[in-house]
Structure formats: C-alpha cells, structure tokens
C-alpha positions as CSV (number, residue, x, y, z in Angstrom):
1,X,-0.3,59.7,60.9
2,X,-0.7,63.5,60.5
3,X,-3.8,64.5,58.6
4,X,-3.3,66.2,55.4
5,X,-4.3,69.7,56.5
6,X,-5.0,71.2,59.7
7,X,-8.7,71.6,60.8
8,X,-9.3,74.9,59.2
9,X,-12.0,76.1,61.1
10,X,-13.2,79.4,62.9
11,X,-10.7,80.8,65.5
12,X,-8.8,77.1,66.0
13,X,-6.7,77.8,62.8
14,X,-3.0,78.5,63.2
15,X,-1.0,79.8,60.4
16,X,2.2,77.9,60.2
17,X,5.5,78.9,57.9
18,X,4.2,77.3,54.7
19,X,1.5,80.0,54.8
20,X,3.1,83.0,55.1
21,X,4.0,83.0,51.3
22,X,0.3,83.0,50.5
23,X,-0.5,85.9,52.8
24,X,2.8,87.9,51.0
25,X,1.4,87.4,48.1
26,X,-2.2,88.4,49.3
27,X,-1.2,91.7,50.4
28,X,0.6,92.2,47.1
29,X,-2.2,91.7,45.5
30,X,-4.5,94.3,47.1
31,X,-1.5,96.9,46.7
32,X,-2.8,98.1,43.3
33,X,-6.7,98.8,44.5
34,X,-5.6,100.1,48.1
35,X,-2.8,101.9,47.3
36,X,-2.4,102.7,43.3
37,X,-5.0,104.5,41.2
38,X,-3.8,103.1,38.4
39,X,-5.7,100.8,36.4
40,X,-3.1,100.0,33.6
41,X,-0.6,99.3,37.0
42,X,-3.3,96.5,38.7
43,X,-3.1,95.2,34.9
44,X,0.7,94.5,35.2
45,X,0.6,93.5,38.9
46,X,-2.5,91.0,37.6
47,X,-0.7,89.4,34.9
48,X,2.8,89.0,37.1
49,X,1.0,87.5,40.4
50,X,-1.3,85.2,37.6
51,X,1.4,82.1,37.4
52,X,2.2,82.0,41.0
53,X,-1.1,82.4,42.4
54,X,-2.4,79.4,40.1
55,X,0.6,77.6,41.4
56,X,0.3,78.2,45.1
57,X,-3.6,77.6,44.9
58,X,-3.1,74.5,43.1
59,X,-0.3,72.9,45.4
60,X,-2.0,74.1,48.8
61,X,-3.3,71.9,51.2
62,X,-6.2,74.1,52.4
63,X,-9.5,71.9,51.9
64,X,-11.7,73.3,48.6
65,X,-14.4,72.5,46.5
66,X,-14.5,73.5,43.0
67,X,-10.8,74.5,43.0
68,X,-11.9,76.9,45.5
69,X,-13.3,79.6,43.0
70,X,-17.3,79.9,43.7
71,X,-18.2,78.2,40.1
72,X,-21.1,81.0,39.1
73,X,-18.1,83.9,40.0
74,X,-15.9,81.8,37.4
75,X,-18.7,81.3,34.9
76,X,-19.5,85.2,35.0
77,X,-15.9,85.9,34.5
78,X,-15.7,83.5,31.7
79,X,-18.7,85.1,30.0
80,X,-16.8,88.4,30.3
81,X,-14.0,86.9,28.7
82,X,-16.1,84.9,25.9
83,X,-18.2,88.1,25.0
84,X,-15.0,89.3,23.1
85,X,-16.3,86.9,20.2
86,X,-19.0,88.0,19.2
87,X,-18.3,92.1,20.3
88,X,-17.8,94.1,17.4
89,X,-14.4,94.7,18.5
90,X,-12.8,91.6,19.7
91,X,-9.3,92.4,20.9
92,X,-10.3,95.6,22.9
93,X,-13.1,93.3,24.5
94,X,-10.3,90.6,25.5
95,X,-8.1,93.2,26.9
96,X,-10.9,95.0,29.0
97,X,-12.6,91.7,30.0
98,X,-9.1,90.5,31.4
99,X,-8.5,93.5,33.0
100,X,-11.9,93.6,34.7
101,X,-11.7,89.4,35.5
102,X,-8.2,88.7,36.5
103,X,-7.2,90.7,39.4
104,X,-10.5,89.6,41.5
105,X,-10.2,86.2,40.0
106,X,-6.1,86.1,41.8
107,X,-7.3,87.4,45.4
108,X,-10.2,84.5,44.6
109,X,-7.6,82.1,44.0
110,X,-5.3,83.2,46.8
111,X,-8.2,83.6,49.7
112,X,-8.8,79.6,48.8
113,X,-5.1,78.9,49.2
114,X,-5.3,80.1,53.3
115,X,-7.8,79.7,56.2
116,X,-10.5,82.3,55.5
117,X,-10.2,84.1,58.6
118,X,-6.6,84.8,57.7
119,X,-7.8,86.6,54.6
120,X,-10.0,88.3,56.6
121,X,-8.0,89.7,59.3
122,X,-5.4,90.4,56.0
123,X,-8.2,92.5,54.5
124,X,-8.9,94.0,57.5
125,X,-5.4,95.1,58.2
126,X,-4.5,96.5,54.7
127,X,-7.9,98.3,54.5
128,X,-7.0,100.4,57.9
129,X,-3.8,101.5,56.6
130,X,-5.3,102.5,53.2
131,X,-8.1,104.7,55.3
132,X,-4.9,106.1,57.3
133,X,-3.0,106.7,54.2
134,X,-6.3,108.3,52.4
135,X,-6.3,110.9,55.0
136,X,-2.3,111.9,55.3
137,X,-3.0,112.2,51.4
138,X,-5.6,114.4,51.4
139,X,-3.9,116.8,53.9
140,X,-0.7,116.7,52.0
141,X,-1.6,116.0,48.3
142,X,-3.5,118.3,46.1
143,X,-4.4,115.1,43.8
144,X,-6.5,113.6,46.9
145,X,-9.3,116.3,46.7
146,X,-11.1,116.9,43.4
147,X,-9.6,120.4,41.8
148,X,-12.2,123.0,40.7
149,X,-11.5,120.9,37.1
150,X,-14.3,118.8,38.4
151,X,-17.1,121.0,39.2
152,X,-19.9,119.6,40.2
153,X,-17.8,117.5,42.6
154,X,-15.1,120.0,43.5
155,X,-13.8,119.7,47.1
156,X,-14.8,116.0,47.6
157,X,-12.2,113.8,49.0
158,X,-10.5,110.7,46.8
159,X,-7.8,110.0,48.7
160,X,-5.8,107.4,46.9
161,X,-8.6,106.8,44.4
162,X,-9.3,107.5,41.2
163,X,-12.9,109.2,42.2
164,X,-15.1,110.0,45.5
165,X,-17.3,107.5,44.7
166,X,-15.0,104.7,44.8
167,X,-13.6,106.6,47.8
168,X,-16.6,106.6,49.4
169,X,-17.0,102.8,48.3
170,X,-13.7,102.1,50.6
171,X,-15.0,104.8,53.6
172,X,-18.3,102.7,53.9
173,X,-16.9,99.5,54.1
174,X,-14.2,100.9,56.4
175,X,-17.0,102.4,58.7
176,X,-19.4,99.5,58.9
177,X,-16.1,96.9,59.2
178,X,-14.0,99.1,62.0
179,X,-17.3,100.6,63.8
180,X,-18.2,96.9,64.0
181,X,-15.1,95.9,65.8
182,X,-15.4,98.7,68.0
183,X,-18.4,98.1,69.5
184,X,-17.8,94.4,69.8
185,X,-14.0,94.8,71.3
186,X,-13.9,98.6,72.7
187,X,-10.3,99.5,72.3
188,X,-8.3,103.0,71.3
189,X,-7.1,101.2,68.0
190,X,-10.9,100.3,67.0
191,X,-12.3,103.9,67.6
192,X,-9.4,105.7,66.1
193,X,-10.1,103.4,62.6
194,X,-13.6,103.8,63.3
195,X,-13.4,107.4,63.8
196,X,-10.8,108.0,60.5
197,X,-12.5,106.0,58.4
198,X,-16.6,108.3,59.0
199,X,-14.4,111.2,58.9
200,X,-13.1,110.0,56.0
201,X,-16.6,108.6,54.4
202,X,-17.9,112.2,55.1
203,X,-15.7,114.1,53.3
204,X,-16.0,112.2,50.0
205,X,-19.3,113.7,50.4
206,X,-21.0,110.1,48.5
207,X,-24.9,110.3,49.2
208,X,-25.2,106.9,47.8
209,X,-22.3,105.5,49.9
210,X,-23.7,107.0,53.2
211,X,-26.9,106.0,52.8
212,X,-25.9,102.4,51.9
213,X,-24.0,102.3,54.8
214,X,-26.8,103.1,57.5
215,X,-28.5,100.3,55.3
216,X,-25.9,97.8,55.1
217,X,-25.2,97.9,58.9
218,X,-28.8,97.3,59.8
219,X,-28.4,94.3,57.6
220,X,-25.4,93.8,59.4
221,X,-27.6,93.6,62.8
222,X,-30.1,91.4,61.0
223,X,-28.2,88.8,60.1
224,X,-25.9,88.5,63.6
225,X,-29.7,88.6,65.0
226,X,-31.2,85.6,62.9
227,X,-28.1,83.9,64.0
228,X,-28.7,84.3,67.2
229,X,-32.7,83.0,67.1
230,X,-36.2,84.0,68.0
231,X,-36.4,87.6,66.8
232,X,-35.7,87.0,62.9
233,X,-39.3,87.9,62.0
234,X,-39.4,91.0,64.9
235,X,-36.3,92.2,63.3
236,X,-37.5,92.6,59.9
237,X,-40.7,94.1,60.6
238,X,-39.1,96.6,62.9
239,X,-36.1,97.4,59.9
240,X,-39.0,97.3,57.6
241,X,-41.1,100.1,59.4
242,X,-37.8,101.8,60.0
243,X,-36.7,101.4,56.2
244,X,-40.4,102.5,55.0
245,X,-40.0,106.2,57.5
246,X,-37.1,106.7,56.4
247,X,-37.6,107.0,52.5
248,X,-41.0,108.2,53.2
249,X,-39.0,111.4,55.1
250,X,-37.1,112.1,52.0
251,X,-38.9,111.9,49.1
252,X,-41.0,114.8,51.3
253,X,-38.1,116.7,51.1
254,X,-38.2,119.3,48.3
255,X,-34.1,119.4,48.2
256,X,-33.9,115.5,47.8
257,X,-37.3,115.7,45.2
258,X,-34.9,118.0,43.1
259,X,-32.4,115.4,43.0
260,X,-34.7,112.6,42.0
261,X,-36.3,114.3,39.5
262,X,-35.1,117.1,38.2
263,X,-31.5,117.3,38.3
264,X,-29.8,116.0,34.9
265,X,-26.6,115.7,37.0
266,X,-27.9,113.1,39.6
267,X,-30.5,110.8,39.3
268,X,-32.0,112.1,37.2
269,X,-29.4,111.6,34.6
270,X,-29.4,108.1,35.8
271,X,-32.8,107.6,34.6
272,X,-31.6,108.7,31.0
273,X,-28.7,106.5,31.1
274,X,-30.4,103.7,31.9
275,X,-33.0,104.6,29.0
276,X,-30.7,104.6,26.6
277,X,-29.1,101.4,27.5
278,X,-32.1,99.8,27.5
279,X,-33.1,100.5,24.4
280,X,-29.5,99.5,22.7
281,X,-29.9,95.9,24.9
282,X,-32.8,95.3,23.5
283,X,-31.1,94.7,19.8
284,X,-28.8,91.8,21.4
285,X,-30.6,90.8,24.5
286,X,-29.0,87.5,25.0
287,X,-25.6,87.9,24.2
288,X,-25.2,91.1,24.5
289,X,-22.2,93.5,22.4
290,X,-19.2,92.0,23.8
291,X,-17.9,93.3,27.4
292,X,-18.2,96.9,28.1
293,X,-18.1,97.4,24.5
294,X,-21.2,99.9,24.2
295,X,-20.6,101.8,28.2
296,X,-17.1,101.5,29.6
297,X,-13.5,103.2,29.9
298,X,-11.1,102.7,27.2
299,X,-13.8,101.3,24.7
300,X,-15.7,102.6,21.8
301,X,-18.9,104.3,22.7
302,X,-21.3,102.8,20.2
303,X,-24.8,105.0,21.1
304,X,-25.7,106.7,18.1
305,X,-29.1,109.2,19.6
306,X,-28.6,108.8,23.3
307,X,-32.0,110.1,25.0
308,X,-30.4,112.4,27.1
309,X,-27.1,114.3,26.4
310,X,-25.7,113.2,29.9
311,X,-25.7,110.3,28.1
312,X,-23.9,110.8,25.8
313,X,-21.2,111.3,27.4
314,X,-21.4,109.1,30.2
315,X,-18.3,106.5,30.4
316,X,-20.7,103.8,31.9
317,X,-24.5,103.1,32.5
318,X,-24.3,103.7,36.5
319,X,-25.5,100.3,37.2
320,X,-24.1,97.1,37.5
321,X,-26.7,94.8,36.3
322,X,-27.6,97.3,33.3
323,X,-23.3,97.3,32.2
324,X,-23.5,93.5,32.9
325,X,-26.7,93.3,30.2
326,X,-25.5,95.2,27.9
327,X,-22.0,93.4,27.4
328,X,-23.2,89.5,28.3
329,X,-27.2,89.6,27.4
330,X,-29.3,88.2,30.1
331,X,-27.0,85.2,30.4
332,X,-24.3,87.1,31.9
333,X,-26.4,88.9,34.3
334,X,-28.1,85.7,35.6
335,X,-24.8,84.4,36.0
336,X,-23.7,87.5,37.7
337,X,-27.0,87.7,39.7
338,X,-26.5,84.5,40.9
339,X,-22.8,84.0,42.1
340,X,-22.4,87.9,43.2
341,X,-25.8,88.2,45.4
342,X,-28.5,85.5,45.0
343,X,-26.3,82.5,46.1
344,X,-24.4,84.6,49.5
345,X,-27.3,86.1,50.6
346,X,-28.9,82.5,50.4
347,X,-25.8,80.5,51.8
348,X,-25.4,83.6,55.0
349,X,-29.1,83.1,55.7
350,X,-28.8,79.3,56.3
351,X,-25.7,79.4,58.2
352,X,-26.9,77.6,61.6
353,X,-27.8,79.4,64.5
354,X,-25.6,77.4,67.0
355,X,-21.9,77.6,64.6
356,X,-19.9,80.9,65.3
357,X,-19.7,82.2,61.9
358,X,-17.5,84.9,61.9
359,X,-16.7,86.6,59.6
360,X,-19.2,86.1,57.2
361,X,-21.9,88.9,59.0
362,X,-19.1,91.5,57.8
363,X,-18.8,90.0,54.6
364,X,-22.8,89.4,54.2
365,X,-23.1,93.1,54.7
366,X,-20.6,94.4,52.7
367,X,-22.5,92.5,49.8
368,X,-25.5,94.2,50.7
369,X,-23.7,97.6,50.1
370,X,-22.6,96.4,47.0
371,X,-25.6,94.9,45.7
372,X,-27.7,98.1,46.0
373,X,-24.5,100.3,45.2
374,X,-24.6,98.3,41.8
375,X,-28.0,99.9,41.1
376,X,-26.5,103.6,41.0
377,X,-22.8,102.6,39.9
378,X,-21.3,99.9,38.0
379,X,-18.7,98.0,40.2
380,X,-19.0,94.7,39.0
381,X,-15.7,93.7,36.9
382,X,-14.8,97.0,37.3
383,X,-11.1,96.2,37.0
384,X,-9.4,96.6,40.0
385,X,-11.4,99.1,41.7
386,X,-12.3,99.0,45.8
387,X,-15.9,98.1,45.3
388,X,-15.5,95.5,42.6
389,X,-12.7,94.0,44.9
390,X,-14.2,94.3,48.0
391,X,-17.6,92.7,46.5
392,X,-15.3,89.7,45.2
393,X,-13.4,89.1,48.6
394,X,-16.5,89.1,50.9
395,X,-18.1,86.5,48.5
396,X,-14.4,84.6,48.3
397,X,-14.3,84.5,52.0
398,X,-17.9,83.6,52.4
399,X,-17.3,80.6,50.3
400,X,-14.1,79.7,51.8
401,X,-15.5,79.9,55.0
402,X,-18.3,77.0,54.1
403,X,-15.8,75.1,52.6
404,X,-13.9,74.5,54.9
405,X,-16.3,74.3,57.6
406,X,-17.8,71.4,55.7
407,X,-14.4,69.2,54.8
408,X,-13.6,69.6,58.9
409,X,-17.2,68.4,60.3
C-alpha cells in the first residue's frame, strides 16, 4: 500500500506534478515584496491568493503539526489583528493589522503545503532574480536611486523598493545566502549572484545592513560549527573576542562617536524615538493602543509633546519590539519575542550534530540579521516588506523543516 505522503526529508524529496501548483502559487506570492513596491498592491494579491492558499494547505498531504503555522507566529498575528478592539480607532487598526498579518501568514501557509527545501530553493531562485532586476533598475530607472527630494539619503540605491533600508534588508540576505553558496559549490552562477548582490548591498549605502551582515554570517559559521561538534565553546569565545574588538574600534572613532551621539538624524534620533514611545507605552502597557495605531504608515499619529522633533515626525519607532509594545502591550511582544527569535534560535541550536540540516543554518542566520535589525528598524508585520518576509520564511522553513523531519523518523 502506498504511504500517504512521500518521506519528506532533506535532499531525498522529489516534487511530483501535484506540487507544482503549490510552488506557482509560492512564487506569486513573493511577486508583490520582490518585485512591486507597492503596499496597497501586496494587499490585493494577499486577499486574492487567501482562499486558495487555505485550500491547498488544507488538502495537502505534506506531513504538519499545528496546521503547519508555528502556533506563537499565529498567536502574534492574532494579537495584531485583536488589538483593533480596544485601539482608539478600530477599523484603521483592522485594515493595517491585516495588511501587516496576511501576506506572511499565506507564504506561512503555502511553505507547509511543500517539502521545505522546495521553498527554499524557490526563495532562493526568486531572490537572485530580484537582486538582478534591482541592479538593471537602478541603471535604467531614475525611481531606483533616491532623488535629491531625499537629502540626507540622496544617491542611495532602492532598487525595486520602497527605501534603501529595506533595500539593503534584501542586499544582506542576498550576500550572506549567494556568498554562502559560493564558497560551498564554487561555480560562475554563485559568484556572479554573490558578486551582484555586495555590489548591490554597497550601494544602498545601509550601515546597519552591512554591519549586520558581517554579524549574521559569523553566526552563520557558528551554527554550521556546533553542528559539526567539539569547537562550539572555541567558536564563541573566538567570535566573542572578535565581536568585543570590533565595537571597541568604533566607538574610538570620532566619525562613528558623532553618529551615536550627536547626530539627531541617526542614532541619535533613535534614542528620542524610542523615548517618546516609551513614555506613551507606559499609559497601556499590557494591551497596548491597538496595532500601529500611535507609530505607523497610514495611521493616526497620536504623540502629543514628542521629546525630540525627529519624533515627531517619525512614521515609526525604528524598532521592532518597541512598534510591537506600543500596539499589543507586553503580551504582544512576548508572543512576538517568542515565535520570531526565542523559539528558532532555540530549536537551530538543538538540531543534532549527526542530521544534515540544510537549510536551516541560512535560515538561522537570516533570523539573526533580523532580530538585531529589529532593534534599529521596525520589520516585524511590516506588511509585505523584504525584511518582514524574509524574517517569516526562514522561521516557516525552519519549522517545516522539523516537522517533517519528525513525522519521517
């Protein structure tokens, strides 16, 4: 008698007919964050591709647990979406919450519904041809460089994104994902992704994203280390020492002092951002105001005195956990702390050494990058932007990967 799935496991899985539809619809579904800087246009792909994704997810055969969606992910979301209750503006909440849940919670849905190195090797493929289509852009379309309209970020490339940090976002995944496979399987294809995508990482000219990439590909080597036994505790030291120079080097710097401390633009603004949200948390801090309700594009900015004019004006707090605080109280955040970073890091660590368990040292350090990119910015639920994506599928394909490892043993 046949079994009632194939044993969906590492490089063993074959993709038959049946699947293809899934994968269509995968691809689809990262058009609007690859390829369209459109917010309101990821809406209407997100609420088309909703129906049929539930459908496929619920009739495929791939073995799951928790209907495949990592249950504190689905909780968060569900906060998100229950904050528009209690926010002082209930209908813009719903539509914001929805439009930062749904199109994550679909590639969620659809990276359960196929093996997960088939999403992988999906991702992997789209996110090439979006670094190759970034760069074409930026030498052909005057949109793919900010104009001297933007200032203090004039000449920075977007590409096909809305901003150079989330195109930065995309360049330092590309570099530590494409560099990766270079080094492991040296062909021309490999370097000349490898190569596009720094080039392309430098010219958005996103301290934060370069940084975070030297940081998440030496957590990268870590992890593929631990796996591999007897120097996990060498490793760390040796990263730590490294880590501790490193910093040490630039805060000595009077250039990158200025930036820290003294320039309202940069971090320092930061600091005054994160003041003020504080400080308006603190009147609601379990609940919070209702999804991106106080910080956040498209809503009502509620701050009254902000305690810096940068402020003011800011469209979000430049951090995650601060934006996640604000809208859901401490519940949301412990919900998001725990399905977005605590419970991957913890599942990736104790991954045995003998399994092969690609993918997931990719996808644990791409959730490094994010979880110290969402000190500075604010990708979580961040509609369907790169980071906030990319955050979501490593974590979906982590999860998957478990999953099904655990149903074949």
């Amino acid at each position: 008698m046949k079994p009632p799935y194939p044993p969906y496991f590492g490089n063993e899985i074959r993709t038959d007919g049946s699947k293809k539809g899934v994968e269509i619809l995968f691809v689809i579904a990262l058009i609007p964050t690859l390829f369209i800087g459109s917010n309101s246009l990821s809406y209407v792909f997100s609420l088309l591709l909703l129906p049929i994704s539930v459908l496929v997810h619920v009739t495929s055969d791939v073995p799951r647990k928790w209907y495949g969606i990592p249950i504190w992910i689905g909780l968060a979301m569900a906060i998100c979406i229950a904050s528009s209750y209690w926010s002082f503006t209930p209908l813009v909440t719903l539509h914001l919450a929805l439009r930062g849940t749904l199109p994550a919670f679909i590639l969620i849905l659809l990276i359960g519904s196929m093996p997960s190195h088939r999403a992988w090797t999906l991702f992997k493929r789209c996110l090439a041809v979006s670094i190759v289509a970034s760069l074409i852009a930026v030498l052909l379309w005057d949109h793919a460089v900010h104009s001297i309209y933007d200032p203090l970020i004039a000449g920075s490339w977007r590409g096909l994104y809305n901003h150079k940090n989330e195109a930065g976002a995309v360049g330092a995944v590309a570099t530590i994902i494409f560099t990766d496979a270079w080094l492991r399987r040296k062909s021309k294809l490999n370097f000349t992704i490898a190569i596009a995508s720094i080039v392309f990482l430098w010219g958005t000219q996103s301290r934060t994203a370069l940084l975070l990439t030297v940081i998440a590909y030496m957590a990268l080597l870590f992890i593929r280390r631990w796996y591999a036994g007897g120097y996990g505790r060498a490793v760390v030291g040796f990263y730590s020492i490294l880590g501790t120079s490193v910093i040490a080097m630039a805060l000595s710097n009077a250039e990158i002092q200025y930036w820290l401390f003294n320039d309202p633009y940069n971090f320092t603004g930061r600091v005054g951002i994160w003041r003020t949200a504080i400080s308006v948390w603190s009147e609601r801090p379990w609940l919070g105001f209702g999804f991106r309700s106080i910080f956040g594009d498209d809503s009502p900015n509620l701050i009254g005195d902000a305690v810096t004019p940068f402020a003011a004006i800011a469209p979000h707090p430049h951090s995650s956990y601060l934006q996640t605080m604000i809208g859901t109280g401490l519940i949301g955040l412990f919900l998001m702390a725990l399905g977005l970073v605590v419970l991957p890091v913890a599942k990736t660590i104790s991954i045995g050494s003998t399994l092969n368990p690609e993918p997931v040292p990719l996808c644990f350090a791409i959730i490094v990058f994010s979880t110290l990119r969402s000190v500075f910015e604010s990708p979580a639920f961040q509609f369907a932007r790169p980071s906030w994506i990319f955050w979501s599928i490593s974590v979906a394909i982590l999860y998957a990967f478990l999953n099904q490892r655990r149903i074949s043993q």
